[in-house]
N, C-alpha and C positions, 0 to 999 in steps of 0.2 A: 178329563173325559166327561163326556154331558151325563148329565143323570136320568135322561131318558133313552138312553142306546141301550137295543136291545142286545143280547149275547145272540151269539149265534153256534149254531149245534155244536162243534167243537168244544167253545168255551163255553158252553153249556154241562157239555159231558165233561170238562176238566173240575169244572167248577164242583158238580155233582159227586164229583169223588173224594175231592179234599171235604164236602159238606158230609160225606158218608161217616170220617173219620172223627166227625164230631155228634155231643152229643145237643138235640134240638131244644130250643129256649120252650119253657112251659108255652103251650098254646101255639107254637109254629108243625106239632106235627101233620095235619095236613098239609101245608107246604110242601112238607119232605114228601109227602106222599106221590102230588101231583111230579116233584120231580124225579124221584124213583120213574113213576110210569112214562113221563118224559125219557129220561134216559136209554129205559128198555127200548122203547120207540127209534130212538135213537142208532141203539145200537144195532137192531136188527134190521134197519134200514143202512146201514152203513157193511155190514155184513152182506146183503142182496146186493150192493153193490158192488162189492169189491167181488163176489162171486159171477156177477155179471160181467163185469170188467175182465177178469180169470180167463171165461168163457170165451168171450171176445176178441182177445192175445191170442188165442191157437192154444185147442189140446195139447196138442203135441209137445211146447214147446214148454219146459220144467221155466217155472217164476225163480230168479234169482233177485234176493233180497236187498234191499238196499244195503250200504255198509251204517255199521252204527253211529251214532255222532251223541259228542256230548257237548257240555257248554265252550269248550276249546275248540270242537269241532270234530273229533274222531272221540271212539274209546278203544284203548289201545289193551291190546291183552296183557294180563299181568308177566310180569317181570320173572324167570323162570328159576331165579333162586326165592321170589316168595311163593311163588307157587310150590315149588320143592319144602321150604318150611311149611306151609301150611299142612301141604301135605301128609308132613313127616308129626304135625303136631307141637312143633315148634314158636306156629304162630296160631294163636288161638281160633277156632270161628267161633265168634260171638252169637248168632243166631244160625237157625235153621227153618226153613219153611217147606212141607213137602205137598206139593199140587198137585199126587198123583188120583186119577179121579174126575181130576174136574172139570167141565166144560171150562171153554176157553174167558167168557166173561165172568162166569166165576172167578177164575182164575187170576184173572188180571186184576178183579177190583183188590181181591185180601192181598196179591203182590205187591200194588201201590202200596195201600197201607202199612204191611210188613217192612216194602224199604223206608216208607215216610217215619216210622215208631223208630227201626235199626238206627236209621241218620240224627232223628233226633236226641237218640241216648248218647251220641257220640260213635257208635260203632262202628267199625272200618271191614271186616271181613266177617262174611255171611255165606252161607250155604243154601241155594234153591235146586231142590229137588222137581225135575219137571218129570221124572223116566223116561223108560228108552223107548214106549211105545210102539214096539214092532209087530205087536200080533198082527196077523193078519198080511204082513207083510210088506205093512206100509211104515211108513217112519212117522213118529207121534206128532201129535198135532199141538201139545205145550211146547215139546222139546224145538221145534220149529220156529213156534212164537212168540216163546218168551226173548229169544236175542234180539228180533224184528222189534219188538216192544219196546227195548232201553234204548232205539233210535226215536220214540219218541217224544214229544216235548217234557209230558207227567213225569217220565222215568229220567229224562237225560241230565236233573239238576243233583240225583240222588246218588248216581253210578258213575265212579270215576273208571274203572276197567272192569272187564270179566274174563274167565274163560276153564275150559272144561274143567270138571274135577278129576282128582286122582281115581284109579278103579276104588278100592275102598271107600270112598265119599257116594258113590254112585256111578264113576264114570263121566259115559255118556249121554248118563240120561240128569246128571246133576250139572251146575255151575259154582264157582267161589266165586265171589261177588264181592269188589274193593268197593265200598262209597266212599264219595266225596267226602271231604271234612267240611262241618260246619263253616259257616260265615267267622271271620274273625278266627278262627283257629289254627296252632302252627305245628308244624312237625315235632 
């Protein structure tokens, strides 16, 4: 790759995130600074878009999301006897994160990071609490977008399946969440 190719927005904001989850070399903090304010930039231009684009499709017509894909190509729902063990408490969850609260780029950056630490420890079953969001009578706006999310690139190397939790976990407003195993790693 040349060493003067610029990134571009995308890998700009991937890059910005895995840089989040470190800590900066003495003296490169204004670096992070500029691309903090980059990223923002970023993201709410890419937000105006997509809301633009929305608009553009027809009110009327409800967006159906793409299907999720992982490094195989699909993420398939978990297996319904480990989801019944998890369930039942049988199969551990390792972590928990719950994003009830938060805007949505809040949300997204500390879920990166939360599965980026989970995968790294080794950890295979995890619990994300998005809630169920229905004041108002609408359907939540994590609960929506965090599945939208594991299709893509940041998320799809970390998640090998998902899928709702049991009522006690949360339900519908929660996920159990399989990661991938490590590079090198065997059952």
């Amino acid at each position: 790759m040349a060493r003067d190719r610029k990134l571009n927005a995308d890998e700009r904001i991937l890059w910005g995130k895995v840089a989040r989850s470190t800590r900066p070399m003495p003296g490169k903090k204004d670096e992070l600074a500029e691309l903090d304010a980059f990223l923002a930039e970023a993201e709410v231009e890419k937000e105006t878009a997509a809301s633009a684009k929305q608009t553009s499709a027809g009110v009327g017509r409800a967006a159906t999301p793409a299907a999720p894909k992982s490094r195989s190509g699909v993420h398939h729902p978990l297996e319904r006897p480990v989801k019944r063990k998890i369930a039942k408490g049988q199969l551990p969850l390792e972590a928990r994160i719950d994003l009830h609260g938060l805007v949505q780029s809040e949300a997204h950056i500390l879920l990166l990071e939360f599965l980026m630490r989970a995968h790294e420890r080794g950890m295979r079953y995890v619990l994300v609490i998005t809630g169920k969001g229905s004041s108002l009578g609408s359907e939540g706006a994590l609960k929506r977008a965090v599945p939208m999310w594991f299709s893509k690139p940041e998320f799809r190397y970390f998640i090998s399946s998902y899928e709702t939790a049991a009522q006690h976990h949360g339900g519908e407003g929660a996920l159990y969440i399989r990661l991938s195993r490590r590079h090198g790693e065997r059952a």
